[in-house]
KEVO-529897 format. One record per residue (C-alpha): residue number from 1; residue in one letter; chain; x, y, z. Coordinates in steps of 0.02 Angstrom, whole numbers. Example, Ala and Ser with C-alpha at 12.3 -4.5 7.8 and 13.67 -1.06 7.14 Angstrom:
% residues 2
PT    k  r  c      c1      c2      c3
PT    1  a  A     615    -225     390
PT    2  s  A     684     -53     357
END
This chain:
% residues 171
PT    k  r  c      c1      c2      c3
PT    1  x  A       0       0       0
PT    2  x  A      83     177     -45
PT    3  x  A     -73     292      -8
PT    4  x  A    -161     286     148
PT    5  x  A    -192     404     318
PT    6  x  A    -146     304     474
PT    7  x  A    -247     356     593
PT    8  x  A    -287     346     786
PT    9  x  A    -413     399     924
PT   10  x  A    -375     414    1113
PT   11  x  A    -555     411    1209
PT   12  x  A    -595     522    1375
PT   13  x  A    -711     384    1428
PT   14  x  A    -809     235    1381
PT   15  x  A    -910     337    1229
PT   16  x  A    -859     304    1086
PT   17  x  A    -878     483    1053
PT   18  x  A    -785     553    1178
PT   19  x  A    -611     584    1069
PT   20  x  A    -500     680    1161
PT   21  x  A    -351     649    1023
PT   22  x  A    -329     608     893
PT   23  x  A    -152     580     769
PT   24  x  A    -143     566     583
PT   25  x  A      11     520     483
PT   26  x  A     -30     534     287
PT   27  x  A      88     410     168
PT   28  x  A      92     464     -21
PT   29  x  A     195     335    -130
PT   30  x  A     264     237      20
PT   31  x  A     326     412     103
PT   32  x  A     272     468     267
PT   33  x  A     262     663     194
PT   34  x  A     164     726     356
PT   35  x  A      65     713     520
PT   36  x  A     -56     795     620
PT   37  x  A    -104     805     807
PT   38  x  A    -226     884     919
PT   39  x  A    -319     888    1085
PT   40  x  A    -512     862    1076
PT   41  x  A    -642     924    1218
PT   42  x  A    -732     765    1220
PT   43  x  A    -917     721    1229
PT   44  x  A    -956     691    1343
PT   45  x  A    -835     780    1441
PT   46  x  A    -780     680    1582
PT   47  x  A    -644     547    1599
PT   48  x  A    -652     385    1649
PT   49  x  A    -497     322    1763
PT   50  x  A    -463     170    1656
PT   51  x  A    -450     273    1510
PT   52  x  A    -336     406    1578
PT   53  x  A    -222     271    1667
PT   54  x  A    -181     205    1488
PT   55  x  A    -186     382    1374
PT   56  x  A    -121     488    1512
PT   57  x  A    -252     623    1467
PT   58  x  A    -365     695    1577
PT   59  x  A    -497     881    1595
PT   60  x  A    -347     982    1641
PT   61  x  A    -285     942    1461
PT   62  x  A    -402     962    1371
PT   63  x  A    -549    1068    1463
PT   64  x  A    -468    1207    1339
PT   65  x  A    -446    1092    1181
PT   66  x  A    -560    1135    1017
PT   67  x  A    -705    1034     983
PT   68  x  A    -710     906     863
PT   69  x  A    -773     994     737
PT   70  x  A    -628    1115     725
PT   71  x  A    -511     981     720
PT   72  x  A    -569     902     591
PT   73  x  A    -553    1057     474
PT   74  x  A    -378    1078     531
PT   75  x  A    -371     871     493
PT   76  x  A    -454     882     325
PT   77  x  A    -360    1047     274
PT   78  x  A    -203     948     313
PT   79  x  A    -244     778     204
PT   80  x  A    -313     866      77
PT   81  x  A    -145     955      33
PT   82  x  A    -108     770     -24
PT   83  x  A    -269     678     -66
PT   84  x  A    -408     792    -104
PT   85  x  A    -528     691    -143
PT   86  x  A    -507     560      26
PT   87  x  A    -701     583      50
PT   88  x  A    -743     493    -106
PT   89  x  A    -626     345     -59
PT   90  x  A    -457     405    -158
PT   91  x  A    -367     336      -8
PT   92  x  A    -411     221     128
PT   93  x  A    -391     287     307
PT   94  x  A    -271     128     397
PT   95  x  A    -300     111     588
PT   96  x  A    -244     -42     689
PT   97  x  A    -410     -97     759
PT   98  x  A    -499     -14     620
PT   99  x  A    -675     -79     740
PT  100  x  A    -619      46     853
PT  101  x  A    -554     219     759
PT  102  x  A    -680     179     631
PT  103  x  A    -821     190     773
PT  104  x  A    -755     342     845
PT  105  x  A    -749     431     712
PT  106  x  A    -911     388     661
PT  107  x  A   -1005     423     850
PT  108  x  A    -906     583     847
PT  109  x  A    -979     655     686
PT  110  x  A   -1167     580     737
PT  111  x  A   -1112     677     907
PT  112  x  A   -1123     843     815
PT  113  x  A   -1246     789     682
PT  114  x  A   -1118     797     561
PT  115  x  A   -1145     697     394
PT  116  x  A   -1010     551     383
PT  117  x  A    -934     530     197
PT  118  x  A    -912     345     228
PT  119  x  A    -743     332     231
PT  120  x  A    -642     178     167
PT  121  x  A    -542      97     314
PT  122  x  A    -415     -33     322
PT  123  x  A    -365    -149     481
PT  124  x  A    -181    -176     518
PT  125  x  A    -247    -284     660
PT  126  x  A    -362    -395     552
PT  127  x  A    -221    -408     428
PT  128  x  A     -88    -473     596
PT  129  x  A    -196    -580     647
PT  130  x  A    -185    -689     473
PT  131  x  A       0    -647     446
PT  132  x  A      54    -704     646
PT  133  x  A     -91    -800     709
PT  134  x  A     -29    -850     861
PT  135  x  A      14    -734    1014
PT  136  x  A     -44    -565    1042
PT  137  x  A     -70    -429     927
PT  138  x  A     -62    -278    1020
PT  139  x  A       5    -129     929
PT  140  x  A     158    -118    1007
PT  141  x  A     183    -299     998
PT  142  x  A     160    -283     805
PT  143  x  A     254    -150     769
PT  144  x  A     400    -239     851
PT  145  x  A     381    -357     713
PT  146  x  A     390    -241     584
PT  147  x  A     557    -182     667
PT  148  x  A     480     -20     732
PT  149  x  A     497      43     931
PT  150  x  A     347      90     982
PT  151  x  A     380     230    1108
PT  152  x  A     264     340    1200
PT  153  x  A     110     201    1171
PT  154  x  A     -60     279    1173
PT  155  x  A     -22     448    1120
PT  156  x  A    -120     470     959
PT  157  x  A      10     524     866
PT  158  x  A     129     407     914
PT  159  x  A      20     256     894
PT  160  x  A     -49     316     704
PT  161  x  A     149     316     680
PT  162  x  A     187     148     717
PT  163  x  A      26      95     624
PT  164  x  A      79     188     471
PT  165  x  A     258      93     476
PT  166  x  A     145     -70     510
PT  167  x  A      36     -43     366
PT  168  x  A     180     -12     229
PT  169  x  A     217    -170     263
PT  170  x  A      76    -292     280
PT  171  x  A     -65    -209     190
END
């Protein structure tokens, strides 16, 4: 794969709307070119400990963080610079555990009655599973395997990284 847009979601909570990062790494002919990161107020805005125990996040970051909305302007200004036309499926968005970005992003546009353009995903996770089907496939675990060290794990930016590095060379 040589076009795609790794990205990831950190959640506040247990809502699958509640974003509160998100990182994007775009890949144009097998090149990471550029990335993108950002805070998100989250909806609903509280956090749950579990969640902040693994992402590290919590209101004090991001009680002053735009809402989604906003982001995803900045987002979409950003890919578009390389794939204008991402909304009609020009290139796939790549997450690893595509049930779970792919979700987000999905409750966090129905959050603010924003129309989704059915974006095309692929699943780094699906396709590590049939490649090493034994053992676990966290992504740290599988990014390992693709000779990548996975540092700073659950930071959105860092984890759409190591997914993009994944993806260029599995998918």
């Amino acid at each position: 794969m040589q076009n795609f847009v790794a990205i990831d979601f950190e959640t506040a909570n247990f809502e699958q709307s509640s974003v509160c990062s998100v990182g994007i790494v775009i890949v144009k002919n097998g090149e990471i070119v550029d990335n993108y990161y950002s805070l998100i107020h989250p909806i609903p805005n509280y956090y749950n400990e579990k969640c902040s125990f693994v992402n590290g996040l919590c209101c004090l970051d991001t009680n002053d963080a735009p809402d989604f909305p906003d982001v995803w302007v900045e987002a979409q200004r950003k890919i578009h610079e390389y794939f204008p036309y991402i909304e009609d499926g020009e290139v796939p968005f790549v997450a690893h555990n595509k049930a779970f970005d792919e979700t987000c992003l999905k409750a966090v546009f129905a959050a603010y009655d924003i129309v989704y353009p059915d974006y095309e995903f692929e699943c780094t996770l699906l396709k590590s599973r049939q490649l090493w089907p034994e053992g676990h496939h966290n992504l740290n675990i599988i990014a390992g395997y693709c000779g990548y060290d996975l540092q700073n794990h659950h930071h959105a930016l860092a984890d759409a990284e190591a997914c993009a590095v994944i993806a260029q060379q599995i998918l």
